[in-house]
VOKEDREN-375730 format. One record per residue (C-alpha): residue in three letters; x, y, z. Coordinates in nm, 2 decimals, always signed. Each point is the difference from the previous one (the first is absolute). Example, Ala and Ser with C-alpha at 12.3 -4.5 7.8 and 13.67 -1.06 7.14 Angstrom:
BEGIN
{'ALA',{+1.23,-0.45,+0.78}}
{'SER',{+0.14,+0.34,-0.07}}
REM end
This chain:
BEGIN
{'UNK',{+1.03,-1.74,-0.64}}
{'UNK',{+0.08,-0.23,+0.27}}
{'UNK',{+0.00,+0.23,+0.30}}
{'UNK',{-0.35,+0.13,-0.14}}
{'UNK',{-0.11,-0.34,-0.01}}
{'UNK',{+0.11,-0.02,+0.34}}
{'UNK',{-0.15,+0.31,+0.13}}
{'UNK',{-0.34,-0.10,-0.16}}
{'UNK',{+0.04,-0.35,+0.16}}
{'UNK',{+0.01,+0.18,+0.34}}
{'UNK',{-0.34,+0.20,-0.13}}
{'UNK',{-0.17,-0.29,-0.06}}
{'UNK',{+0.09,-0.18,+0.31}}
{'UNK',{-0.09,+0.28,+0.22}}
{'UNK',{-0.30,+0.08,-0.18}}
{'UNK',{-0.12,-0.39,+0.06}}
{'UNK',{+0.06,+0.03,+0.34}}
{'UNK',{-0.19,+0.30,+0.06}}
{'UNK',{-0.32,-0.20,-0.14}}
{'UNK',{+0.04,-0.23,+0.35}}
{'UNK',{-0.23,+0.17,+0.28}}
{'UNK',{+0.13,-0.19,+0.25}}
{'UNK',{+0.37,+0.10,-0.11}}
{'UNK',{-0.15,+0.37,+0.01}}
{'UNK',{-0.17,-0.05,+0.37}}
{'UNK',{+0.29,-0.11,+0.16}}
{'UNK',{+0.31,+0.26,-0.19}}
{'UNK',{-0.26,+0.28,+0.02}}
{'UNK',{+0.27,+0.33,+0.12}}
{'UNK',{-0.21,+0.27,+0.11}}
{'UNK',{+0.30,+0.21,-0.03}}
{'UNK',{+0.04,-0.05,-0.39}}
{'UNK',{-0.19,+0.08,-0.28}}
{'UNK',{-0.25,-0.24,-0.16}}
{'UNK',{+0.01,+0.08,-0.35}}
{'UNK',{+0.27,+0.20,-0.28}}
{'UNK',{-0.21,+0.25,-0.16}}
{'UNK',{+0.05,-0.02,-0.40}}
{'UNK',{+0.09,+0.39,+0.05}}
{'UNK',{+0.31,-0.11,+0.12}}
{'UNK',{+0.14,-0.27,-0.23}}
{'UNK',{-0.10,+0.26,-0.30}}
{'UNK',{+0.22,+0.29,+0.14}}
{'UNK',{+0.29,-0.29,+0.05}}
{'UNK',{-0.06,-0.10,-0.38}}
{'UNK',{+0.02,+0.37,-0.11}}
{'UNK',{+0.31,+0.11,+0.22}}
{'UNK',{+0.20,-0.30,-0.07}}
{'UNK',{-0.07,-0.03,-0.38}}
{'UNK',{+0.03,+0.39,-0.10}}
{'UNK',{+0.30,+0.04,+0.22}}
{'UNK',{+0.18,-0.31,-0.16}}
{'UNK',{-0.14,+0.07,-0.34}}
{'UNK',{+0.20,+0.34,+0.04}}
{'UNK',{+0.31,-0.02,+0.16}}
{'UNK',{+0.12,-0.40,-0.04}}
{'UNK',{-0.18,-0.02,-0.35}}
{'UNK',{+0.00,+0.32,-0.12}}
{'UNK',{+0.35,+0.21,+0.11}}
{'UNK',{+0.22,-0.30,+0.07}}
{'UNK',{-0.11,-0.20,-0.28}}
{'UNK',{-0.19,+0.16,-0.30}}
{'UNK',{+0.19,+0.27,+0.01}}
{'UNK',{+0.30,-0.18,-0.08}}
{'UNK',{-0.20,-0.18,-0.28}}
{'UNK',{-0.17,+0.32,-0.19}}
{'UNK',{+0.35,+0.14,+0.05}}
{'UNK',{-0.10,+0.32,+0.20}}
{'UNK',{+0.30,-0.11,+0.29}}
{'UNK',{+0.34,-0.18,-0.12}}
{'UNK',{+0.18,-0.17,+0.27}}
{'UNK',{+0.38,-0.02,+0.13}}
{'UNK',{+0.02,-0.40,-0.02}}
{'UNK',{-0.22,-0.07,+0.35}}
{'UNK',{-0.30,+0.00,-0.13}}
{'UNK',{+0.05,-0.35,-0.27}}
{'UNK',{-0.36,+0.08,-0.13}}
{'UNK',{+0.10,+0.31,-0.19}}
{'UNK',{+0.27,-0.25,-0.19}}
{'UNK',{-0.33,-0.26,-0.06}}
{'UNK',{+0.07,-0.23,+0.29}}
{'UNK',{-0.41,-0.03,+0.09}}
{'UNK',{-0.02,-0.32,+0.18}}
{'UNK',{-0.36,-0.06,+0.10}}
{'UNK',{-0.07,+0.30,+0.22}}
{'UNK',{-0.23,-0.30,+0.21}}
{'UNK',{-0.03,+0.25,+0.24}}
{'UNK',{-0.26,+0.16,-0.14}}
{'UNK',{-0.16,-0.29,-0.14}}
{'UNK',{-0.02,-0.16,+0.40}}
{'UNK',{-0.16,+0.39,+0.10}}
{'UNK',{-0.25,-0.01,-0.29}}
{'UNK',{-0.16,-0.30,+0.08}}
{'UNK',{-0.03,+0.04,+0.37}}
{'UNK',{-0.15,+0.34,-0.03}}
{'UNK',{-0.24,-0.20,-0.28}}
{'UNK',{-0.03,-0.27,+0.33}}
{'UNK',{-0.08,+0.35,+0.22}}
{'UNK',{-0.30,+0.11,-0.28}}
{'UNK',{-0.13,-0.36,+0.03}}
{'UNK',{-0.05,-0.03,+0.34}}
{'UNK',{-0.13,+0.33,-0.01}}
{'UNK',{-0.35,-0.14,-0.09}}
{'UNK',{+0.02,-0.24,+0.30}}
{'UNK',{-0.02,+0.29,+0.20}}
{'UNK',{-0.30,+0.22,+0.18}}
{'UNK',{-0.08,+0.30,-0.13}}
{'UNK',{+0.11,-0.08,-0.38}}
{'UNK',{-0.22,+0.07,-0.20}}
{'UNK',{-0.05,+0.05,-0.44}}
{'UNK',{+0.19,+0.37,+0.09}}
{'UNK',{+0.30,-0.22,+0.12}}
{'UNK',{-0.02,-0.27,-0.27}}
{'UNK',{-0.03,+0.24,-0.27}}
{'UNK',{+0.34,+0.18,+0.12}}
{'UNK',{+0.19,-0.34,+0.09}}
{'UNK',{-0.14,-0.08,-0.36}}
{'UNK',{+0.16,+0.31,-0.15}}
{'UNK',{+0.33,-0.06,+0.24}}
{'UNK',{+0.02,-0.39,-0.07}}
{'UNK',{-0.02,+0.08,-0.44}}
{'UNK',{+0.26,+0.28,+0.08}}
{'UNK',{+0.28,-0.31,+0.17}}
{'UNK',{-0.10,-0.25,-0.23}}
{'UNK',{+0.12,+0.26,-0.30}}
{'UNK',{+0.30,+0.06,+0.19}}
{'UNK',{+0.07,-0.41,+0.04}}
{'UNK',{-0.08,-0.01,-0.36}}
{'UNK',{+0.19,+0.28,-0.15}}
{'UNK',{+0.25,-0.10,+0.17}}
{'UNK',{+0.03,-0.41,-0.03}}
{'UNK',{-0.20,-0.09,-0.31}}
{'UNK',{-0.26,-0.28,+0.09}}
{'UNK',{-0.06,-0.03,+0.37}}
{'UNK',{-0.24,-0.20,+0.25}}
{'UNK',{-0.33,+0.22,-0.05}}
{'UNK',{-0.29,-0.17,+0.06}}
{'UNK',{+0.10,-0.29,+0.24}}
{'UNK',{+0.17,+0.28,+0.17}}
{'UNK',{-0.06,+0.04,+0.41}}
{'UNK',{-0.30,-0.27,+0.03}}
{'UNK',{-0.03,-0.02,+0.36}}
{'UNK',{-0.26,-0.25,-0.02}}
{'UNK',{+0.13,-0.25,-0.23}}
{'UNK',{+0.34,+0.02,+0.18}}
{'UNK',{+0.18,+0.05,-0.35}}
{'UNK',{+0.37,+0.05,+0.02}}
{'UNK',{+0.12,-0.11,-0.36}}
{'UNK',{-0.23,+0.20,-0.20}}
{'UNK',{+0.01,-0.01,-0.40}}
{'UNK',{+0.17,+0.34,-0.18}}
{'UNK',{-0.24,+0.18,-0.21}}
{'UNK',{+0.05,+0.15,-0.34}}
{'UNK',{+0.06,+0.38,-0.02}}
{'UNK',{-0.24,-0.01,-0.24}}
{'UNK',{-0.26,-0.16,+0.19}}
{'UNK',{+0.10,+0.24,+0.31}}
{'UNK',{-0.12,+0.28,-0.20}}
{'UNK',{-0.27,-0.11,-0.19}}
{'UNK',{-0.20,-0.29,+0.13}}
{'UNK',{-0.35,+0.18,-0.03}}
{'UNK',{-0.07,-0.20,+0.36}}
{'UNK',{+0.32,+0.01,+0.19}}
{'UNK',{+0.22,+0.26,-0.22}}
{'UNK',{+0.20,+0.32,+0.19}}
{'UNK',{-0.23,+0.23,-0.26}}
{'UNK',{-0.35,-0.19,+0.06}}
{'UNK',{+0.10,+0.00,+0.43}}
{'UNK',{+0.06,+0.39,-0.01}}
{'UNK',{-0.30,+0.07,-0.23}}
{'UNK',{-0.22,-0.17,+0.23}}
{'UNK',{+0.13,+0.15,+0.33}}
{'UNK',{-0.04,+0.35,-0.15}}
{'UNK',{-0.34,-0.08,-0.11}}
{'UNK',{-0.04,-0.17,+0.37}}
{'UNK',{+0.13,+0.29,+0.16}}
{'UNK',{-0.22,+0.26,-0.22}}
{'UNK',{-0.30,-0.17,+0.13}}
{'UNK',{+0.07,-0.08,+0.39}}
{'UNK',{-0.15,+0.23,+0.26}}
{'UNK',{+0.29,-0.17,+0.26}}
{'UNK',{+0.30,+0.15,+0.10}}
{'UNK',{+0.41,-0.13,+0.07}}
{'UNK',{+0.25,+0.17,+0.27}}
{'UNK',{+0.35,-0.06,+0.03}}
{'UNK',{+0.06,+0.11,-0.36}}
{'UNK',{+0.31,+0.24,+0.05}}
{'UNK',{+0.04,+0.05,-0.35}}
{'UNK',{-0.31,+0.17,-0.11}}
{'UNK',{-0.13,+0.08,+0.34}}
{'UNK',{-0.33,-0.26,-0.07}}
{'UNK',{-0.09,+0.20,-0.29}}
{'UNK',{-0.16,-0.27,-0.20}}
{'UNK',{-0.06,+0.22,-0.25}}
{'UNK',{+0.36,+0.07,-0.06}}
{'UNK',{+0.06,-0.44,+0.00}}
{'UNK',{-0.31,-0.01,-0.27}}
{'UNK',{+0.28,+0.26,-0.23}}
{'UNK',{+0.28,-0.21,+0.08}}
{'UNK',{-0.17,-0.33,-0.06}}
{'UNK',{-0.05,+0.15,-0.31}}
{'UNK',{+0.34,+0.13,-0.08}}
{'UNK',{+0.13,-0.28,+0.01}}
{'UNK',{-0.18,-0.16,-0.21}}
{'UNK',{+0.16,+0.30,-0.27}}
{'UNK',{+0.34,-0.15,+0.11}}
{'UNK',{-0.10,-0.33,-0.05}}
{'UNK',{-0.16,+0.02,-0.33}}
{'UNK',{+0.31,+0.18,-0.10}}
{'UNK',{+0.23,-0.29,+0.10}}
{'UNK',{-0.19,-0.23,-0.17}}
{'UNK',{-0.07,+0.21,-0.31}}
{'UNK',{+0.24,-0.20,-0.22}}
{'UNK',{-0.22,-0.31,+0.02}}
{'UNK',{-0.35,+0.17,-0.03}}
{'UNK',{-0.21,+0.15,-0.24}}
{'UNK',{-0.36,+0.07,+0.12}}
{'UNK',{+0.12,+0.39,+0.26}}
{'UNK',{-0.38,+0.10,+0.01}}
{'UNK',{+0.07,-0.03,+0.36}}
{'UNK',{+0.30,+0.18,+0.00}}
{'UNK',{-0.21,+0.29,-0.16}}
{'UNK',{-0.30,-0.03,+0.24}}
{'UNK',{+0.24,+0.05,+0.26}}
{'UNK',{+0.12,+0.34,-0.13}}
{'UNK',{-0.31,+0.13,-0.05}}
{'UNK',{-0.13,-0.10,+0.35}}
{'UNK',{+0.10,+0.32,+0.18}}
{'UNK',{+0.09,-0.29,+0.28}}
{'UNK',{+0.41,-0.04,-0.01}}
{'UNK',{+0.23,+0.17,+0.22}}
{'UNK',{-0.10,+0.35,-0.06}}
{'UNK',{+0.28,+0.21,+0.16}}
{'UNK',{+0.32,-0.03,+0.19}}
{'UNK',{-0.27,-0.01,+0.32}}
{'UNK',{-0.12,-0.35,-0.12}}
{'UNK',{+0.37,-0.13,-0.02}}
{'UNK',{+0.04,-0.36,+0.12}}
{'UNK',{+0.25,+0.13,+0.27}}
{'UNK',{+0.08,-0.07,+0.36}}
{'UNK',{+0.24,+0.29,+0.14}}
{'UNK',{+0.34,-0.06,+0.25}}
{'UNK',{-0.02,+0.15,+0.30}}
{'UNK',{+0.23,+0.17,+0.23}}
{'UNK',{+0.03,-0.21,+0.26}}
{'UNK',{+0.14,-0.41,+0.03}}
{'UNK',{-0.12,-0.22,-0.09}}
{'UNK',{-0.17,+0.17,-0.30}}
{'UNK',{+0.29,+0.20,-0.17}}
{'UNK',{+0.09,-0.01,-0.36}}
{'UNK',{+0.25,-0.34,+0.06}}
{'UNK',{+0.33,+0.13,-0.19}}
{'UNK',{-0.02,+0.35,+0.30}}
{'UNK',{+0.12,-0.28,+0.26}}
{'UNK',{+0.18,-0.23,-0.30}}
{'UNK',{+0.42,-0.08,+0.05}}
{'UNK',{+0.17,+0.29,-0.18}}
{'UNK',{+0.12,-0.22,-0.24}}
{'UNK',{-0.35,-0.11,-0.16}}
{'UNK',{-0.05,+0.34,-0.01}}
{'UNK',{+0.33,+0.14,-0.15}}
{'UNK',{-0.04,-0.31,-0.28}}
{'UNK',{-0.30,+0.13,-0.16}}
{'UNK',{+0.17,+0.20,-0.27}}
{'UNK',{-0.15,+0.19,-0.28}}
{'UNK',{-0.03,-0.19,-0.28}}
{'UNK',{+0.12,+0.11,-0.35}}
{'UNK',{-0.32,-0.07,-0.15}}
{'UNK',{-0.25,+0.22,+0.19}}
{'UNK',{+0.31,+0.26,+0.04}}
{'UNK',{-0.03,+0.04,-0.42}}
{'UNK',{-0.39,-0.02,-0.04}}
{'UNK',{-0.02,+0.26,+0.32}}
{'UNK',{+0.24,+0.28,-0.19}}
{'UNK',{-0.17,-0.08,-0.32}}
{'UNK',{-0.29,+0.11,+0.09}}
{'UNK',{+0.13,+0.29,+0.23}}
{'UNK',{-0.16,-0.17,+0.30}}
{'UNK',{-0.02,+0.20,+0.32}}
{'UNK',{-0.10,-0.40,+0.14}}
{'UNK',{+0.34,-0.08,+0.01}}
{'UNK',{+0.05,+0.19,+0.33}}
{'UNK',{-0.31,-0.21,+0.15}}
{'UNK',{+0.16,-0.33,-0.07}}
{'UNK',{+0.40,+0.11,+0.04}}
{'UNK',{+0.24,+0.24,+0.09}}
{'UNK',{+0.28,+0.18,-0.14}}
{'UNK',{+0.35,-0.17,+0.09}}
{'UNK',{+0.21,+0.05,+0.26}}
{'UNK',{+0.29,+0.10,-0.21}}
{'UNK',{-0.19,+0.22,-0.20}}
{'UNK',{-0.12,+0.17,+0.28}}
{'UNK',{+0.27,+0.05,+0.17}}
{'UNK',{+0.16,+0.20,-0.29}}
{'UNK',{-0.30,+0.20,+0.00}}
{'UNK',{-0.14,-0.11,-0.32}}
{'UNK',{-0.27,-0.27,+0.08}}
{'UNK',{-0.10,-0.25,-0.27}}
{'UNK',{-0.16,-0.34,-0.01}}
{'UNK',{+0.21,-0.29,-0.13}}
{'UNK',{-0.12,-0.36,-0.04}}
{'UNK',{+0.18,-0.33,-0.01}}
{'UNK',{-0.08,-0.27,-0.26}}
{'UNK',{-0.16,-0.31,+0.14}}
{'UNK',{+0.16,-0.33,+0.03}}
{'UNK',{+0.36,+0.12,+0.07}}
{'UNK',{+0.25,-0.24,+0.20}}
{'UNK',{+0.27,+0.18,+0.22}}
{'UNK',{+0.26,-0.08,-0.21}}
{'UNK',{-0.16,+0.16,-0.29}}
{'UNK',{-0.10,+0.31,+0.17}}
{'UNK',{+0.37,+0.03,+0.13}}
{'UNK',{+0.11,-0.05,-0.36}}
{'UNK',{-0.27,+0.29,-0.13}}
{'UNK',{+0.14,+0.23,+0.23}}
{'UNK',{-0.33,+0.06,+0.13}}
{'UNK',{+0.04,+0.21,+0.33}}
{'UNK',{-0.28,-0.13,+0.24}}
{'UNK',{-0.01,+0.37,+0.19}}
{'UNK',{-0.10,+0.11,-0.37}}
{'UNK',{-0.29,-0.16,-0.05}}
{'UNK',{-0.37,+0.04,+0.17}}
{'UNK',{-0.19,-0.17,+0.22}}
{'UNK',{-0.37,+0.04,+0.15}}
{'UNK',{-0.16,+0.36,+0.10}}
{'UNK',{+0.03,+0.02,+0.39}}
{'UNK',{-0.42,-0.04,+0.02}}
{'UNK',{+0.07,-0.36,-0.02}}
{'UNK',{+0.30,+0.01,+0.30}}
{'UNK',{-0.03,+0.31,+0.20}}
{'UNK',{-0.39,+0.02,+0.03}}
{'UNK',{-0.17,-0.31,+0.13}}
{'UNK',{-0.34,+0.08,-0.18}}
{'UNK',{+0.15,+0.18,-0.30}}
{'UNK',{-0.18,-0.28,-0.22}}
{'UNK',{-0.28,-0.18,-0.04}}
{'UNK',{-0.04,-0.41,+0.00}}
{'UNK',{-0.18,-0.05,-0.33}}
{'UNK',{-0.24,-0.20,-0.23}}
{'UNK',{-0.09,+0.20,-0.24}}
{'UNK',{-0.03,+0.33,-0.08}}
{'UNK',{-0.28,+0.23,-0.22}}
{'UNK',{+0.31,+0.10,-0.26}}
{'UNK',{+0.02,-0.35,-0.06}}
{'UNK',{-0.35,-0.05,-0.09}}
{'UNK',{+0.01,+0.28,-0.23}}
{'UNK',{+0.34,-0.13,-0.15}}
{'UNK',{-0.22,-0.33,-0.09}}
{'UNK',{-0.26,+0.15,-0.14}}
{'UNK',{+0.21,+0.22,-0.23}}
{'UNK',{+0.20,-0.29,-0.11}}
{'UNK',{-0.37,-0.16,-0.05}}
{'UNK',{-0.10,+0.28,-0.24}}
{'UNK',{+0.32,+0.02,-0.20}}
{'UNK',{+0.02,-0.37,-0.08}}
{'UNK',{-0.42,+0.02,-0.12}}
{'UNK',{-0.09,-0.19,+0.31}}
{'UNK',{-0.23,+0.25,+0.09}}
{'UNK',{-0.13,+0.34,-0.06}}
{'UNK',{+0.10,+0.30,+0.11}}
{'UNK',{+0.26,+0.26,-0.03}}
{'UNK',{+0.32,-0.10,+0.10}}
{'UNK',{+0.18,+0.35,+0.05}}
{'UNK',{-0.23,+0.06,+0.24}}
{'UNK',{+0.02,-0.30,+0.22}}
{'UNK',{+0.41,+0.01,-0.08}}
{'UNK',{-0.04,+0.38,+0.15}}
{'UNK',{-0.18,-0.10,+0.27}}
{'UNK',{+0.22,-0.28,+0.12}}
{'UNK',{+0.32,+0.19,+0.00}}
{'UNK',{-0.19,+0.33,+0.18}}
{'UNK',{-0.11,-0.24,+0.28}}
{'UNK',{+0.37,-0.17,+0.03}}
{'UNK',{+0.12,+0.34,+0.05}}
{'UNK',{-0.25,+0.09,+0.26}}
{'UNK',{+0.04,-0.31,+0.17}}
{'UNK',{+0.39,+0.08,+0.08}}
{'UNK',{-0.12,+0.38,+0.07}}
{'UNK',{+0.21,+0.09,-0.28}}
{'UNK',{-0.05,+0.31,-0.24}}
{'UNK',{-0.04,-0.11,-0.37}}
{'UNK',{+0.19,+0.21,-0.23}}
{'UNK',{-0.21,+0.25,-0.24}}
{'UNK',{+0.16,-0.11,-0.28}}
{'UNK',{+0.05,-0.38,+0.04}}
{'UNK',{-0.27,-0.11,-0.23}}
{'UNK',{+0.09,+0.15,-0.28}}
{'UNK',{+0.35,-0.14,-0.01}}
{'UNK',{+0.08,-0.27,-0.27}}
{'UNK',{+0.06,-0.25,+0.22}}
{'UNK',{-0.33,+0.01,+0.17}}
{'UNK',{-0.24,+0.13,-0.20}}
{'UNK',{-0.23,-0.26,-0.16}}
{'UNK',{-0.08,+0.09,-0.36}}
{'UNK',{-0.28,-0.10,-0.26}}
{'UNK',{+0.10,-0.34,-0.15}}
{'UNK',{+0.30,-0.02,+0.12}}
{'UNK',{+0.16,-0.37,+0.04}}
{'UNK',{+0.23,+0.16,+0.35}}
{'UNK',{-0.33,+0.07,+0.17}}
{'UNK',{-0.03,-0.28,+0.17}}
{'UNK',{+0.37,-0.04,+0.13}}
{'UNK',{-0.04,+0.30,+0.11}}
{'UNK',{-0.32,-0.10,+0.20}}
{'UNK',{+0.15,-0.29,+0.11}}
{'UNK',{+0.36,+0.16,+0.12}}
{'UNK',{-0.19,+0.22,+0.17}}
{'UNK',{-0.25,-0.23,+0.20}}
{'UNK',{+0.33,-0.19,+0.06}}
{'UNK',{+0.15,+0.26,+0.22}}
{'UNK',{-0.36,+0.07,+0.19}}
{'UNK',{+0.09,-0.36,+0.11}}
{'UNK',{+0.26,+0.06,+0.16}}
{'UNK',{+0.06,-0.24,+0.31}}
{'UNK',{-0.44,-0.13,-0.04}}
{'UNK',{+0.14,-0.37,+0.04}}
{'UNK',{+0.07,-0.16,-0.32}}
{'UNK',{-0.23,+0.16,-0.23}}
{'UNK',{+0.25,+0.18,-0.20}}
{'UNK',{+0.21,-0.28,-0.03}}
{'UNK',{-0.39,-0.20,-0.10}}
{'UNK',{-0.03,+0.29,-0.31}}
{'UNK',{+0.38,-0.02,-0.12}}
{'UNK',{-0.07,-0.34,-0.08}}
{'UNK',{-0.37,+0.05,-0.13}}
{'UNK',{+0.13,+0.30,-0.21}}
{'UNK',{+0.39,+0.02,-0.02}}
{'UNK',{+0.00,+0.36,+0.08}}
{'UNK',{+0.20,+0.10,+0.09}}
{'UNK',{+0.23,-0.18,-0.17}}
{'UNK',{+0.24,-0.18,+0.29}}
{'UNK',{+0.33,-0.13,-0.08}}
{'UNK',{+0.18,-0.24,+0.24}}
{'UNK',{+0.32,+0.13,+0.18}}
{'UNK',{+0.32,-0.14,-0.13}}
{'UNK',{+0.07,-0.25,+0.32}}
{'UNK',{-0.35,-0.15,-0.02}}
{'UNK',{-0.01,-0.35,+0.12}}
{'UNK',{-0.27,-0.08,-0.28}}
{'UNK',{+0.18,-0.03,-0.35}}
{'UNK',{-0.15,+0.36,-0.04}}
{'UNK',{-0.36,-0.06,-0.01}}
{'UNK',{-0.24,+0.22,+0.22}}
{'UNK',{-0.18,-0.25,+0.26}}
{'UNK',{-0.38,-0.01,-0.01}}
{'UNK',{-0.10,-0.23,+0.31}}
{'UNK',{+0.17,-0.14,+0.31}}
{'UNK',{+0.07,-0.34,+0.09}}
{'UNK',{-0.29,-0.25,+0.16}}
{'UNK',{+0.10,+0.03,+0.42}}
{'UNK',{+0.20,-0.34,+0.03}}
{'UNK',{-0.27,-0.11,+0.30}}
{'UNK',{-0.26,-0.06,-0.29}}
{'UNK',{+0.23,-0.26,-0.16}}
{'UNK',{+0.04,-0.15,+0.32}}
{'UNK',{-0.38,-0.04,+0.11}}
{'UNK',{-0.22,+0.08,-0.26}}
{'UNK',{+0.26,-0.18,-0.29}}
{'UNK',{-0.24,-0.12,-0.25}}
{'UNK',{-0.25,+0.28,-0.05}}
{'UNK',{+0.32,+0.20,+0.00}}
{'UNK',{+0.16,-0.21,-0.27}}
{'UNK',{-0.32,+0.01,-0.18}}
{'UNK',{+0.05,+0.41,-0.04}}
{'UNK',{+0.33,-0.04,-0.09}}
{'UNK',{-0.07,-0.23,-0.26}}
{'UNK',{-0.26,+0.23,-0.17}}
{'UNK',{+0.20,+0.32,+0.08}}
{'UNK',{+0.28,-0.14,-0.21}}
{'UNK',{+0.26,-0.04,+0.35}}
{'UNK',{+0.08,+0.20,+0.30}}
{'UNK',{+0.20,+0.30,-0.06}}
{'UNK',{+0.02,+0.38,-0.05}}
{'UNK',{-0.05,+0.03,-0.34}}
{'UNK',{-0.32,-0.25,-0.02}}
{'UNK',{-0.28,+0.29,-0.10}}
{'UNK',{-0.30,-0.01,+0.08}}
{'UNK',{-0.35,-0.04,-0.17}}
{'UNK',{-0.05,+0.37,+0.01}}
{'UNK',{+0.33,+0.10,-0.15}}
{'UNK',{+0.02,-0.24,-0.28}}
{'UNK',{-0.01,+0.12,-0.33}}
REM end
């Protein structure tokens, strides 16, 4: 956190300074402009976090770990070499230091802090889900000049009644519901703060899904559901699309060739894909090179966590095997940079209702989910594919709900981390490590601290530690414990 710290430093200072009239009388450029409008650091938190969450976080990183790419040795994460991916930890908490001095700003308003409330729950999940216990409510305090702030609990991140992620989103909804102001700069749902009351509430289905290991009391889970006010329909997606034209194309159309050559299919999805006779598999992949050049195309996958050596000793041809659809090389807006999408909160709910969470009838939210992952990718859905075996849910039946949850695992497909978040809340689908794993064969469930926090902020880091159980990748979390 210590270039944050810095950055905030700089906030601070500049912000004092501003308070001197004289300072202001005698810099005054009539050339500049006075003031930031908050419309403009919320379009900055939205572009930089969905585009991040999606192609750094997402493709080149949870893909690797819910085992929908396999990797050719370059990319070390595929073989469990995670480090502490601080990068994202250092943009997190400067686009939380952008929402905070949001409210400094003119023209914010209980519109605005109802969104950066919704935005600022949404990062803290991701720090969370991600690190375990984390500085949450010492966080970015501008006034109190607070660089080593304490870590959190997980648990108290979600819960707190006062301060938890659930209790901040179900008050901005309920904010939002009840303001007659309005927000601009909101590329994502085009200031539609209808469409940020259903995603407030969404996630609070994700979230009471995470956590649904340590709770018992879902009443709120099932008020939710029967709100009619979730993400309705693939219009309401928590989205923000590429576009065709630098500096706002899909990142891996401009990427080296070699990222983009290294993403191979992965065995995994490859086998669950012809399983179900998945006409998906040409969204995500294409046939191989080989294949296709002898006029039979097919899709072959790769098993993760292969060395070189071992792949030379498998005979594994590399122009045999497949790698990413061209909508993700050849068309800079072929894809979307994503949040969350409506198949996803029908997934949950479906899960909700076969594990007696809630009420309801899961074959028809399980329906519903895969019909809208199909439309989303414009793609056809077979007239027979729910009444195969493998994808049919059935009355009673104890492969329901892996079938629910292997499912709602491919509709994540490159949204951040959260399908590597539900492999380890679930286990489905079941993930093996590959054989040249550098982690005595165990399936990583967090990444390292960023080493600046031991360096500035060491004893409310060692402090976490200490109650974590250490700092390493196979430390779980609250959430995740059985």
């Amino acid at each position: 956190m210590k270039n944050i710290q810095f950055i905030i430093a700089i906030i601070v200072m500049l912000h004092l300074a501003g308070c001197d009239n004289d300072f202001e009388e005698i810099n005054d450029n009539p050339n500049a402009p006075q003031e930031v409008s908050p419309e403009f650091l919320l379009t900055n938190v939205i572009a930089s976090e969905l585009n991040e969450h999606t192609y750094n976080q997402g493709l080149r990183r949870n893909n690797y770990l819910a085992q929908f790419n396999a990797d050719v040795e370059f990319e070390r994460i595929d073989r469990y070499e995670l480090g502490s991916n601080s990068n994202y930890w250092n943009l997190i908490y400067s686009l939380l230091a952008d929402l905070e001095s949001m409210k400094s700003l003119s023209g914010y308003n209980e519109a605005y802090d109802g969104v950066a409330q919704i935005m600022r729950s949404y990062l803290f999940s991701q720090l969370t889900d991600i690190w375990g216990d984390v500085p949450y409510t010492e966080a970015i305090q501008f006034g109190e000049l607070n660089f080593t702030p304490v870590y959190d609990t997980q648990e108290s991140i979600y819960t707190d009644p006062e301060t938890g992620i659930l209790a901040n989103l179900e008050r901005a909804a309920s904010q939002l519901e009840n303001t007659n102001e309005s927000i601009r700069g909101d590329i994502m749902f085009g200031n539609n703060l209808e469409k940020w009351i259903r995603f407030a509430n969404s996630l609070q289905v994700r979230f009471h899904l995470r956590i649904s290991k340590r709770i018992t009391d879902f009443s709120k889970l099932q008020d939710l559901a029967d709100s009619g006010s979730l993400i309705q329909s693939n219009a309401d997606n928590a989205v923000l699309p590429y576009l065709d034209a630098a500096p706002n194309q899909f990142p891996l159309f401009s990427a080296s060739t070699g990222i983009y050559r290294g993403l191979k299919m992965s065995k995994t999805v490859e086998d669950i894909l012809k399983t179900w006779e998945d006409p998906r598999i040409s969204v995500f992949y294409q046939p191989t090179p080989e294949s296709i050049l002898a006029g039979n195309p097919q899709f072959k996958g790769l098993p993760n966590g292969l060395s070189t050596q071992t792949i030379s000793e498998r005979n594994i041809e590399l122009n045999d095997l497949s790698i990413m659809s061209n909508r993700f090389r050849e068309i800079p807006d072929g894809v979307d940079a994503q949040i969350m999408l409506y198949s996803e909160v029908q997934f949950a709910l479906a899960e909700a209702v076969e594990r007696g969470f809630i009420n309801g009838n899961a074959d028809t939210y399980y329906r519903n989910a895969i019909q809208a992952h199909f439309d989303y990718y414009s793609v056809q859905i077979p007239a027979d594919y729910f009444s195969q075996e493998s994808v049919a849910l059935t009355e009673n039946s104890e492969d329901n709900l892996e079938k629910i949850l292997t499912q709602k695992w491919l509709s994540l497909f490159m949204i951040g981390h959260e399908a590597w978040f539900n492999i380890r809340r679930t286990g489905i689908p079941e993930i093996s490590p590959g054989p040249d794993n550098f982690n005595d064969d165990k399936y990583p469930v967090r990444y390292l601290y960023p080493e600046s926090e031991q360096a500035v902020n060491n004893t409310n880091y060692q402090e976490a530690v200490d109650r974590m159980g250490g700092d390493n990748i196979n430390i779980k979390n609250w959430w995740e414990m059985d």
